[in-house]
C-alpha positions as CSV (number, residue, x, y, z in Angstrom):
1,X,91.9,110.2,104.1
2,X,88.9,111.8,105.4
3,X,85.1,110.5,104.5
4,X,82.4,112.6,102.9
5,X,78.9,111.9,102.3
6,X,77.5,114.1,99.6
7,X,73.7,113.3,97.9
8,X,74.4,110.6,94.7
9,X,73.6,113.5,92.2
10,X,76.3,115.5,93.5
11,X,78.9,112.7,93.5
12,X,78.7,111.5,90.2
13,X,78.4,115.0,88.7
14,X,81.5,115.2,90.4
15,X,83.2,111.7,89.5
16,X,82.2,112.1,85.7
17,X,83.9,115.2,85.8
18,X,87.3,113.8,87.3
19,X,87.1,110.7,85.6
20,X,87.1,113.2,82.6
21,X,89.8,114.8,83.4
22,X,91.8,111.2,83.7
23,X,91.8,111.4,87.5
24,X,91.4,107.9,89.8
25,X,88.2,108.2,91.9
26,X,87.0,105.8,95.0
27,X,84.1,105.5,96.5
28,X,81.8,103.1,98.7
29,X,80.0,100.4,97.3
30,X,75.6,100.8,98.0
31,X,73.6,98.1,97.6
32,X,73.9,94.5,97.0
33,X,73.4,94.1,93.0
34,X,77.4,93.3,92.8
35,X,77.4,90.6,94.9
36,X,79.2,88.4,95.5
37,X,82.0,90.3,94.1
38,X,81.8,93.6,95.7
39,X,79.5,94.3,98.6
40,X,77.6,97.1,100.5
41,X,80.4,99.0,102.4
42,X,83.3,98.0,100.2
43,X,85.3,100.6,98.6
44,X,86.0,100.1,95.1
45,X,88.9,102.0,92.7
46,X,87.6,103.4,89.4
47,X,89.4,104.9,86.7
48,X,89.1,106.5,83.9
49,X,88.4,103.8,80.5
50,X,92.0,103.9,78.4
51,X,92.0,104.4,75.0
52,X,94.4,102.0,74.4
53,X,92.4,99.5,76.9
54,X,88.8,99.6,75.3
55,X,86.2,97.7,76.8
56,X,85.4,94.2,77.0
57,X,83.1,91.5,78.2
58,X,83.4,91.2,82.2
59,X,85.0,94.6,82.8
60,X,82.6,96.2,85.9
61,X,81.9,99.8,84.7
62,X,80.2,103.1,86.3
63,X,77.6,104.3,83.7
64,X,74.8,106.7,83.2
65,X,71.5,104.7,82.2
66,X,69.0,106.3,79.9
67,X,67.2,107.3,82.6
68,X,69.7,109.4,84.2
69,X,70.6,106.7,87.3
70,X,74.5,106.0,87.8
71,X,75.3,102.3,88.0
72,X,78.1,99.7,88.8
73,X,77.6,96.3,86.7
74,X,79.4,93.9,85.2
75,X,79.7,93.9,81.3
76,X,77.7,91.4,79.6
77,X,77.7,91.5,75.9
78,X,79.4,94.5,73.6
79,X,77.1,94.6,70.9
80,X,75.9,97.4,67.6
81,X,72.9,98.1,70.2
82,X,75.4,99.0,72.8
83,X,76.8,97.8,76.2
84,X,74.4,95.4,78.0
85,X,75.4,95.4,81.8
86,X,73.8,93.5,84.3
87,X,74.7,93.1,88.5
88,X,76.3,90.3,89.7
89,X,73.8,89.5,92.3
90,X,70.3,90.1,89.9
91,X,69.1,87.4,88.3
92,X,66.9,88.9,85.5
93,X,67.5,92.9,85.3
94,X,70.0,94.4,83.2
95,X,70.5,97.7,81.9
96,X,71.7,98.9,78.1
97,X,74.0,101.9,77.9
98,X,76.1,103.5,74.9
99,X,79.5,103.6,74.8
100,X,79.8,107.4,75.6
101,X,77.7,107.0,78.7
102,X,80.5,104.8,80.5
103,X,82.3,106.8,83.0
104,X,85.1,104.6,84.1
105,X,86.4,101.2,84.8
106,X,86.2,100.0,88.0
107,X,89.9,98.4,88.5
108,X,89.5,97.2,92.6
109,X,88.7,96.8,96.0
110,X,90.0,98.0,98.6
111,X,89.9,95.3,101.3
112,X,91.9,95.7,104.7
113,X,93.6,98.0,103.2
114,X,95.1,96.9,100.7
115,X,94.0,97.5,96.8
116,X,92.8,94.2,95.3
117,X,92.7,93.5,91.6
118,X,89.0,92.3,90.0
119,X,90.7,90.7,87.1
120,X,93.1,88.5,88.1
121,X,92.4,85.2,86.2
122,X,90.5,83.2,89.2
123,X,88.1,86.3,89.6
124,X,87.7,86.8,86.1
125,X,86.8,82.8,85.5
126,X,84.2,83.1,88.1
127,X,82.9,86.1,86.7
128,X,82.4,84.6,83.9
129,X,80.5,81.1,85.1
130,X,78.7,83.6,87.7
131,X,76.4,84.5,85.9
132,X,74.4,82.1,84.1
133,X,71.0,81.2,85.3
134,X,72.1,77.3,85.1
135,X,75.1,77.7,87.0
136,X,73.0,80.4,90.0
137,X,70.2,76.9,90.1
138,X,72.8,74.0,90.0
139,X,75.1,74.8,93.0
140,X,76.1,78.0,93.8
141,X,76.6,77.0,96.9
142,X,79.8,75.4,96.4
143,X,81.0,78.3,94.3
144,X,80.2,80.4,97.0
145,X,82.9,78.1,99.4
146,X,85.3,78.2,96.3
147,X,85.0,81.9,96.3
148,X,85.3,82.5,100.0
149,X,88.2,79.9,100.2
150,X,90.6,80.8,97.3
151,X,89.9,84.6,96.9
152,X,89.7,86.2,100.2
């Protein structure tokens, strides 16, 4: 499959539009807010959010902020204000979208070829301990080796 590199405006005009119309869209990760996860250079899987499959604490979405910018982060907390969503690799920032501003579910990686799931049970329980500020100043480190170890 061939490679194009079209301005971000473009592509998620694009990818909100296929993901729309139920379609499967990959692209290549930018930026280093997922990390460790999903790096710069990676190619993630996203697809459309199921009806039947609604969204939940941990689930990494694509979604319009009220700004306008397109992002990929982890869910945080589901909540009456709306979905709170925050990077794997940022310590402080997070964003707050609505529901309706989701675009999709990112479902993988694709890593030497092969399509990788983000929610098997070992990555979602370090998803999950990721993220707290205690855990990122007590010994990340050794999650790090855990991580490099039993997942890759």
């Amino acid at each position: 499959m061939e490679k194009v590199q079209i301005p971000n405006s473009q592509f998620f005009a694009l990818a909100k539009q296929l993901l729309q119309e139920g379609k499967k869209i990959e692209f290549t990760v930018k930026g280093n807010s997922m990390r460790p996860f999903l790096s710069d250079g990676e190619t993630v899987v996203v697809t459309p959010v199921a009806v039947d499959c609604p969204l939940k604490k941990c689930d990494i979405i694509l979604a319009e902020t009220s700004t306008g910018q397109v992002m990929m982060h982890r869910i945080r907390e589901i909540s009456p204000a709306g979905i709170r969503m925050k990077g794997d690799g940022n310590l402080y920032q997070s964003e707050l979208v609505r529901p309706e501003d989701v675009m999709g579910r990112v479902v993988g990686v694709i890593r030497h070829g092969k399509t990788i799931s983000l929610y098997t049970p070992l990555r979602l329980f370090l998803a999950r301990i990721w993220n707290p500020i205690w855990v990122r100043r007590a010994g990340l480190f050794l999650l790090r080796i855990i991580y490099k170890v039993f997942v890759f």
